[in-house]
C-alpha positions in Angstrom: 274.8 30.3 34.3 274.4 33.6 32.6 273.6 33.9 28.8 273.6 36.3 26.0 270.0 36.0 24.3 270.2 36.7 20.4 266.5 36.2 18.8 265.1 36.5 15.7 261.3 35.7 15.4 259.1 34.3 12.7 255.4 34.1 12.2 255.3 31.1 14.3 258.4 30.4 15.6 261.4 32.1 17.1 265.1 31.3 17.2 267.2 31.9 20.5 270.9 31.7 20.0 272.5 31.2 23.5 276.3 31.8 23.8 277.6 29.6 27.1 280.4 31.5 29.3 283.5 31.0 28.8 282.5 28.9 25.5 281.9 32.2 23.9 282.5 30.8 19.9 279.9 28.3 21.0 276.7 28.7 19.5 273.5 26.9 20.7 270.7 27.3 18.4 267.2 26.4 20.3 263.8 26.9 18.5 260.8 28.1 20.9 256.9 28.4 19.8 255.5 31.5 19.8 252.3 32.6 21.2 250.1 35.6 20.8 248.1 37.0 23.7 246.7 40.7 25.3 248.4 42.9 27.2 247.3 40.9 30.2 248.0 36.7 30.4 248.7 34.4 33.0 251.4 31.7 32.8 251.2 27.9 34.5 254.2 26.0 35.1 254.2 22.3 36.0 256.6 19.7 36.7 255.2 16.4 35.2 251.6 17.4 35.4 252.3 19.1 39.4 251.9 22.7 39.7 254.9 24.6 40.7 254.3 27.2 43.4 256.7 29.9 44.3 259.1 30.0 40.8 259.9 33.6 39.9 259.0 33.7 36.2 261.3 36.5 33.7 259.8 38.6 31.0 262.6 39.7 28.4 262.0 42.5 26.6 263.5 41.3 22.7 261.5 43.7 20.5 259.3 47.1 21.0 258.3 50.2 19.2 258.1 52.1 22.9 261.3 52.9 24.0 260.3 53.7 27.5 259.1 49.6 28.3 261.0 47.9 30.8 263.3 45.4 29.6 262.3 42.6 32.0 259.4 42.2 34.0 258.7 39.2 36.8 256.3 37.3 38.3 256.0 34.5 40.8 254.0 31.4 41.0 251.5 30.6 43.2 250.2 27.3 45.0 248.5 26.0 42.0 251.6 27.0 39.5 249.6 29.9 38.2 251.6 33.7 37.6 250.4 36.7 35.9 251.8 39.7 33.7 249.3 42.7 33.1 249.0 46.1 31.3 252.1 45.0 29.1 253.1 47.3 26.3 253.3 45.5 22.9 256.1 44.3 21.6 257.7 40.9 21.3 259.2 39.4 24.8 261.3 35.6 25.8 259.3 34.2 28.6 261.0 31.4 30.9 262.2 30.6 34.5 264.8 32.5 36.8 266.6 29.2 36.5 266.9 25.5 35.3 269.0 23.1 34.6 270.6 23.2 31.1 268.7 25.2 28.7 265.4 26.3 30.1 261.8 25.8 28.8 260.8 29.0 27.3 258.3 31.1 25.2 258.1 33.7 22.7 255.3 35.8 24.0 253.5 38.5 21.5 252.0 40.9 23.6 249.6 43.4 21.4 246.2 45.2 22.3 244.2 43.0 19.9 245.8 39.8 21.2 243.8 37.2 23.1 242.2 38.2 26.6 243.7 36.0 29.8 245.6 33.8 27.3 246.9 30.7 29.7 250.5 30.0 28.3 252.3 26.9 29.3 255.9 26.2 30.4 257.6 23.0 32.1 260.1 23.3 35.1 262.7 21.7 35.2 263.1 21.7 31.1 264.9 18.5 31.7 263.5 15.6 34.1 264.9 15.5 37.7 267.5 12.5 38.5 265.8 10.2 40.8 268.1 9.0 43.6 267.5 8.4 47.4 270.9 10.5 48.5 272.3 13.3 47.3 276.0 12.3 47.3 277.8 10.2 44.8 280.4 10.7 41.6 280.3 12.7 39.1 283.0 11.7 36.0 284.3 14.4 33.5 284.5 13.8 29.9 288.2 11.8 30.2 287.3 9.8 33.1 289.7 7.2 34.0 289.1 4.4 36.3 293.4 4.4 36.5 294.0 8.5 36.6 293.3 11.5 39.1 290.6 13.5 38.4 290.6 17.7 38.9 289.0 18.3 41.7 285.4 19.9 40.9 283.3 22.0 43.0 279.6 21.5 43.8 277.2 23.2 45.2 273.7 21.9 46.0 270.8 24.4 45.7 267.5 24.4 46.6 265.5 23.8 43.8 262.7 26.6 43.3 264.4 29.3 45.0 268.1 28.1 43.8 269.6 29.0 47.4 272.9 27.6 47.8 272.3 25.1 50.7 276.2 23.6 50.5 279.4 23.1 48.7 281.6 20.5 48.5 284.5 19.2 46.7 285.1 15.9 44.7 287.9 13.9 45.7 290.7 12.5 42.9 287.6 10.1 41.8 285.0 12.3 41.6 283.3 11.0 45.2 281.7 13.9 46.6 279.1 13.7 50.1 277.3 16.0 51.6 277.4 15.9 55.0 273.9 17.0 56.3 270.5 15.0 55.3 268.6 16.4 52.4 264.8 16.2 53.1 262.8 14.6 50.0 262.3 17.7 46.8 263.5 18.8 43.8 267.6 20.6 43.8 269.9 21.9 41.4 273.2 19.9 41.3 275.6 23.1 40.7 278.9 22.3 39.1 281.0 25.6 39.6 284.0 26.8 37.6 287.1 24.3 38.1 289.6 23.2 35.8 287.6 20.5 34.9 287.7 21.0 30.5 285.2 19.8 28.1 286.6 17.7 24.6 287.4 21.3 23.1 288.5 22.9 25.9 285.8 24.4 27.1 285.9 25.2 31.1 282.7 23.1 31.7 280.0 24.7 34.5 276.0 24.4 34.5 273.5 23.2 37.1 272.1 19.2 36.8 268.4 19.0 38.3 268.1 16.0 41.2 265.2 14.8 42.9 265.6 13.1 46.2 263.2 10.5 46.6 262.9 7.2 49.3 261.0 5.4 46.3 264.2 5.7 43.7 265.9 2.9 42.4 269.3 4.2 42.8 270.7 5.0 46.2 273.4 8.0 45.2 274.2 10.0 42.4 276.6 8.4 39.5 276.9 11.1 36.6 278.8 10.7 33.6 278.8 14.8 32.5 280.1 16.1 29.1 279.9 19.5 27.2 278.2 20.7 23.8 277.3 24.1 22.5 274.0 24.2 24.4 276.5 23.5 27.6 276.6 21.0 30.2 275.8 17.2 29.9 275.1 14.4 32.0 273.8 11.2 31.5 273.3 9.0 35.2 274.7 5.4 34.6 272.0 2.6 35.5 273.4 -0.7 37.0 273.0 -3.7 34.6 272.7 -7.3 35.4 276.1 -9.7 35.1 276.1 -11.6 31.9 278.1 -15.1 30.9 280.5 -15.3 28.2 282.9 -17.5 26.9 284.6 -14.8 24.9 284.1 -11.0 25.2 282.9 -9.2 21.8 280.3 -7.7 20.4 278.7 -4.1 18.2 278.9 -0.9 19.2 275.6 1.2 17.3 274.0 4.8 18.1 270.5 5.1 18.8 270.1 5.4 15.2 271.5 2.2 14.9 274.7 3.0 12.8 277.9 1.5 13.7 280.2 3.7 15.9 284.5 3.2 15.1 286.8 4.2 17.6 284.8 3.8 20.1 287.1 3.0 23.3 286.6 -0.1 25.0 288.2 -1.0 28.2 288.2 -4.5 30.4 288.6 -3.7 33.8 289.5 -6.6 36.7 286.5 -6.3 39.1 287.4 -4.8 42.2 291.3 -3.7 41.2 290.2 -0.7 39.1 293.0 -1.2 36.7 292.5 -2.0 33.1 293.7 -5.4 31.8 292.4 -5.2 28.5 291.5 -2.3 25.9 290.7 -1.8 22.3 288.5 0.7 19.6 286.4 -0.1 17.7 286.2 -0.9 13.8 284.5 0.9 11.0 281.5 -1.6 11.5 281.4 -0.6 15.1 283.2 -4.2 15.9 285.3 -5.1 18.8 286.9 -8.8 20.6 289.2 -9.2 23.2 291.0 -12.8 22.2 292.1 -14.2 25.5 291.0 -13.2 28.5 290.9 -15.6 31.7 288.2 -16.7 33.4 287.0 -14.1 36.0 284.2 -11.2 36.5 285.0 -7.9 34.5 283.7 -4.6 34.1 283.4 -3.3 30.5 283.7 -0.1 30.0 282.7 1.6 26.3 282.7 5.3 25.7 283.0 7.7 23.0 282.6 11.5 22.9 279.6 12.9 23.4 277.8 9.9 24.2 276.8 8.3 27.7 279.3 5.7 28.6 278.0 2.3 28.8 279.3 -0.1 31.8 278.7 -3.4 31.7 279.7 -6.2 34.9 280.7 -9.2 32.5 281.8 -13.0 33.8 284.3 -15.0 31.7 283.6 -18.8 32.7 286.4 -20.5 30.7 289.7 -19.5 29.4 288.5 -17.7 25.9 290.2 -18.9 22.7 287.3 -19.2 20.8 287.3 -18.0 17.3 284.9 -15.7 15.9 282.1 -14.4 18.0 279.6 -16.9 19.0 278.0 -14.7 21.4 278.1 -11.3 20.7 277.5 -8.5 23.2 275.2 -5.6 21.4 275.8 -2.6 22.9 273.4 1.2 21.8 275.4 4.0 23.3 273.1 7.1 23.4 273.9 10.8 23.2 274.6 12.6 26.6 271.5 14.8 27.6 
C-alpha cells in the first residue's frame, strides 16, 4: 500500500501524517519516538521477543542540510534480527520495514557525528499481532455485511510474509468464502486485500494487507474476518466463537469498551442454519435492546455498529418468550475494529 509521508519532528517526538490511496482527504496522524544515535547504528527487529531474519529495513531521508544524501537507504536482517546503517550523513531520517500490515512500526532516527556510537534501536514486525489460525482460507465480511445479501466479490492475495512474494490469488465468492487451493506450510503471511469495489462507510475503496500466522496449535481452524476502514486504513477484527447461552427472553446492553452505552447499534436475530433474519432492532440511547416474542429455538444474534467489531452470539430460546421486562439480560462490550 503506498503512502505519502508528511513529518514534523520535535525534541522527543515526531508526527507522521500518512495519507491512504485512494482515501486521499483521509488523514492518519501516528506519533513515533525519536532516537538519537552516530552516523553508524544497528537496528533489531523482533516478532514477540523472536528475532526476524531476512526483513529489508527502509531509511527515509525526512530532513538534511547536505543536499547530495540519498533519500533512502536499506538494510536487511540477519539470523538473529540484527541490520546495520553506517557512514550516514546527519540529518533527520523515518526508519521502518519494507512492509506490514496496517501502519508499520517505525522510528525517527537522528543521525549526527556526536550522536551515540553503535546505538541498538528497536522495532517490532508485524506492528500488529499475527492472526492465529490452522488454514489459510475462510471469510472475510466487508463493512455492510449481510447474512441475507451478495457481497462484491474481493480479491486476495496471500504473500509470503518477510519477503511479501505473492504466493496466490483468489476470489471471494457472493459470501465472502475464499480457499486457497494449495497447503500453506506453518509461518507468518500477509493476507492482501487488493482493489475491488468493495467501499468503506465513507466511500472509501478499502485495500491493505492483514498479517496471519498459520499455526497446527491455533484455536481456530480458518480465517473469519470482519474488516472495516478508518483514516489510518484497513480494519479487521477475527470473530471468536462463543458458547450457546439459555434464555427465556432475548435482551440485553450494548456498551463500548469504555463502558458507555452505544444507540443504534443494529441488532439482528437470525434462525440457525436458514441465514435469514427473523428478527431486528437498534438500539436505545441507553444502549438497550429486547425482542418481545420470539419462539422457542436456537438463534444467532448478530450486533454491529460502525467501526466496531461485530459481536455474534449462538443464543437458545427454551420457552415461548412473553415475559415482561428483562429478567435476564445479555451484556454485550463491542470493541473498536483494529
Amino acid at each position: 500500500m503506498r503512502t505519502r509521508l508528511v513529518i514534523s519532528v520535535g525534541t522527543s517526538w515526531a508526527v507522521l501524517v500518512m495519507l491512504f490511496s485512494p482515501c486521499t482527504a483521509c488523514a492518519c496522524s501516528i506519533v513515533y519516538p525519536t532516537v538519537h544515535v552516530g552516523t553508524t547504528f544497528r537496528v533489531r527487529v523482533t516478532d514477540r521477543s523472536r528475532p526476524v531474519k531476512t526483513l529489508r529495513l527502509m531509511l527515509y531521508l525526512t530532513q538534511s542540510s547536505d543536499s547530495q544524501s540519498a533519500s533512502t537507504v536499506y538494510s536487511f536482517t540477519d539470523a538473529d534480527g540484527y541490520g546495520s546503517f553506517s557512514q550516514l550523513n546527519p540529518g533527520s531520517f523515518l526508519l521502518t520495514s519494507d512492509h506490514d500490515g496496517g501502519v508499520a512500526d517505525a522510528v525517527v532516527v537522528e543521525v549526527s557525528q556526536k550522536g551515540p556510537v553503535n546505538e541498538t534501536v528497536q522495532l517490532r514486525w508485524p506492528s500488529q499481532t499475527p492472526v492465529p489460525v490452522r488454514s489459510a482460507n475462510g471469510i472475510v465480511r466487508g463493512p455492510g455485511y449481510d447474512p441475507l445479501q451478495t457481497q462484491a466479490q474481493l480479491s486476495l492475495s496471500l504473500l509470503e510474509g518477510v519477503s511479501a512474494r505473492v504466493i496466490r490469488t483468489v476470489l471471494t465468492d457472493s459470501k465472502g468464502d475464499f480457499h486457497f487451493p494449495d497447503e500453506v506450510p506453518s509461518g507468518i503471511y500477509f493476507l492482501r486485500l487488493d482493489p475491488t469495489d468493495l467501499r468503506g462507510w465513507s466511500g472509501e475503496q478499502m485495500q491493505g494487507m492483514i498479517p496471519i500466522e498459520i499455526s497446527p496449535n491455533a484455536k481456530q481452524e480458518t480465517i473469519d474476518l470482519d474488516i472495516g476502514w478508518s483514516s489510518c486504513g484497513l480494519t479487521y477484527a477475527q470473530r471468536e466463537p462463543r458458547p450457546e447461552v439459555k434464555l427465556r427472553k432475548i435482551c440485553g446492553d450494548v456498551v463500548d469498551v469504555e463502558g458507555a452505552a452505544m444507540s443504534n447499534a443494529r441488532v439482528l436475530l437470525f434462525a440457525n442454519g436458514e441465514g435469514r433474519a427473523v428478527e431486528q432492532t437498534e438500539t436505545g440511547a441507553t444502549g438497550r435492546f429486547a425482542f418481545q416474542e420470539t419462539p422457542k429455538g436456537t438463534y444467532q444474534l448478530l450486533i454491529k455498529s460502525p467501526g466496531f467489531q461485530p459481536f455474534i452470539q449462538a443464543v437458545r430460546v427454551e420457552a415461548d418468550s412473553r415475559a415482561q421486562g428483562c429478567q435476564q439480560p445479555v451484556h454485550i462490550r463491542l470493541k473498536p475494529m483494529l
